[in-house]
N, C-alpha and C positions, 0 to 999 in steps of 0.2 A: 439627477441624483448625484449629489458628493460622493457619498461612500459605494465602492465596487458592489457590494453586497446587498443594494438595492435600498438603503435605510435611508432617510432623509436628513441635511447634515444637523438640523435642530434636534433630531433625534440621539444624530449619532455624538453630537457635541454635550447631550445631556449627561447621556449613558457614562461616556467616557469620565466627563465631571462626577460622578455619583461612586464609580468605581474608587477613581484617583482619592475620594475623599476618604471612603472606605481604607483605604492601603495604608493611605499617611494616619490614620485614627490608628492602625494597628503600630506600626512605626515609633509615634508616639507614646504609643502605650509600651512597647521595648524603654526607653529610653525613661520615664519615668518611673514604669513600675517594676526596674532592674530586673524586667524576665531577660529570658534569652529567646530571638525571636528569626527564625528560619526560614526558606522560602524555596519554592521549586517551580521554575517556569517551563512549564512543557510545550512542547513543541508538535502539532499535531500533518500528518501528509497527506495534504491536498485532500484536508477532512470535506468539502463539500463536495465535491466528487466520489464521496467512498458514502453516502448518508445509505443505506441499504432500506429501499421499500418496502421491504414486507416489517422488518423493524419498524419502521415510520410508521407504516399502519396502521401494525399492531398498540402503540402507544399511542396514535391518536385514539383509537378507538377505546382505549385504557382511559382517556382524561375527558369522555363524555363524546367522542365526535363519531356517529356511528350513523347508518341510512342512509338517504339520500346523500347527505355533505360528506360521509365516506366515501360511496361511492364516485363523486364529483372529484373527490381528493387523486380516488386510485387512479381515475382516466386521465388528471392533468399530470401524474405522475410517470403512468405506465406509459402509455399511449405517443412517445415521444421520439421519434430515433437522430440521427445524426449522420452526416459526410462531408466531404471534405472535395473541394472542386480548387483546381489548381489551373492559374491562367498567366500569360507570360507577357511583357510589355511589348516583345516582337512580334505577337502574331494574338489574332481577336480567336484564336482555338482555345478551348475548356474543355478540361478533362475531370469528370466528375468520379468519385470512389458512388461505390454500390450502399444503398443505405442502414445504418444500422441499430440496433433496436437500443436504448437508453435502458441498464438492468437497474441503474443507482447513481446517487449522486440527487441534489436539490436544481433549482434551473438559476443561475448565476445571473443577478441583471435584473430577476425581477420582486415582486410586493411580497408574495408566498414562500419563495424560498428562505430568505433569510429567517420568518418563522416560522417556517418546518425543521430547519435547521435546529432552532431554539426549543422546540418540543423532543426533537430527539436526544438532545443531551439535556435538560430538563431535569434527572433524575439522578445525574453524576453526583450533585454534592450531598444526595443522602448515602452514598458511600461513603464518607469521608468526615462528616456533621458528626457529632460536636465534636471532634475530636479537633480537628483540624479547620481554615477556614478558605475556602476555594473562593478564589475573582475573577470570575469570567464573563466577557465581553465575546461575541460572536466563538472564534475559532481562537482566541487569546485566551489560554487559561493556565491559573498562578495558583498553587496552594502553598498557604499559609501557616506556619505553625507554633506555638508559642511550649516555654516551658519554663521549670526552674533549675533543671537540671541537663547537662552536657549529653550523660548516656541517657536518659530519660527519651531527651529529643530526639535523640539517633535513632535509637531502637522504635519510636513510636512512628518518628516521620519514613522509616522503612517499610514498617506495615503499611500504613498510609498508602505510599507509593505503589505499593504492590496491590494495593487491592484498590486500587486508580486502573492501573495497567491493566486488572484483568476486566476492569469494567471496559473499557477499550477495545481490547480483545472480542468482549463476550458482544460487544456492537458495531463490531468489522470494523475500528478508526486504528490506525496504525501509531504510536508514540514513538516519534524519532528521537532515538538515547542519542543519538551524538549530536543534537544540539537541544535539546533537552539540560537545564542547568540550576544550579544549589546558589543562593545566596548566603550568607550569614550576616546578618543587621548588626552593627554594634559603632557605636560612635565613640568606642575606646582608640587611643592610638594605636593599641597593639590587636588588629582584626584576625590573628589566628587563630583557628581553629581546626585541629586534627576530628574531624567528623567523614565519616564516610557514607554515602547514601547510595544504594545499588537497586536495580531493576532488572531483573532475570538474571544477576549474576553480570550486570555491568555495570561497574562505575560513572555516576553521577559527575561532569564536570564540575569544578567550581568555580565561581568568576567573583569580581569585583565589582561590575557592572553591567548591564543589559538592559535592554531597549523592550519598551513593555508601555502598549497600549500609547502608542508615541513618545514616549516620556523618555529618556535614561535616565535610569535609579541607579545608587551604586551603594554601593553598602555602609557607609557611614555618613545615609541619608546628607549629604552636604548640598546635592543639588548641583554641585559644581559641573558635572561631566553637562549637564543637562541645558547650562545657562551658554559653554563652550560650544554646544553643537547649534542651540539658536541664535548667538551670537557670537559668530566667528569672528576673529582678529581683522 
């Protein structure tokens, strides 16, 4: 397998093409149809370790998968524990920890986890539909949002955000605000923009550039940052 996540790389090479095309279609569509076009890249903590079981379940069970293939689901889920055995290059002695039971999380490395993974956030971008437009790839996820107006977008891309966060919340995933970040798209020379975007009463960094889905995009889509880091000096 190419990708950690158990995906195969023809898969993961398609996905990622399908995303990227999707992004620069919105990008473009900034830059022609003089909206004004936004973007918030979240940053999720050690979301495949936090997937919560009975959650999983319950939404498998919600999209048709119920009986016997439920149950087969709960034993490859539940039924799993963990320890940790520590050995030293001086001495053939192993010291093993006591084992412990797996409450959460998907299994890392193999075919099931990465879409269990994908059923359990499955249901984020009808939070956020149509207002806004989410790109997510595995544990990578970017909402998108367009407008014709400065306070228009602020105001709307903060509900948005907020009612991202508590879907997060409401499904035990953690949103790391401090690198959690705001782009603003515009291929004017002059890219300021006094906008402020807050979640729980914290401010939204804002950047220039960032790294997203391998790529670095930067906000006056040039490509440049992106052409510097594959082909360095």
């Amino acid at each position: 397998m190419d990708c950690c996540y158990g995906m195969s790389h023809c898969l993961h090479s398609g996905l990622v093409e399908l995303i990227v095309i999707l992004q620069a279609q919105h990008i473009n569509n900034r830059k022609y149809n003089k909206t004004i076009l936004d973007s918030v890249f979240c940053d999720l903590q050690k979301v495949f370790d936090t997937v919560n079981h009975h959650l999983l379940i319950d939404k498998l069970q919600y999209y048709g998968i119920r009986g016997k293939a439920k149950k087969l689901i709960e034993s490859y889920l539940q039924k799993r524990y963990k320890g940790v055995q520590i050995t030293t290059q001086s001495s053939s002695n192993k010291a093993l920890s006591s084992w412990t039971k797996i409450t959460q999380g998907v299994p890392q490395g193999s075919i099931l986890g990465p879409l269990h993974f994908l059923i359990y956030i499955n249901d984020l971008p009808k939070v956020v539909e149509p207002i806004a437009t989410p790109i997510m790839f595995a544990d990578d996820t970017n909402i998108m949002m367009k407008s014709n107006h400065n306070a228009q977008l602020q105001s709307e891309l903060n509900i948005v955000m907020n009612c991202i966060n508590r879907w997060f919340q409401d499904n035990l995933i953690a949103l790391n605000l401090n690198k959690t970040y705001f782009i603003h798209f515009s291929n004017k020379s002059n890219n300021n923009l006094d906008m402020e975007i807050k979640i729980e009463n914290v401010n939204i960094a804002t950047t220039n550039e960032i790294k997203f889905l391998g790529l670095k995009i930067d906000n006056k889509i040039s490509w440049k940052g992106h052409i510097d880091y594959i082909i360095p000096d």
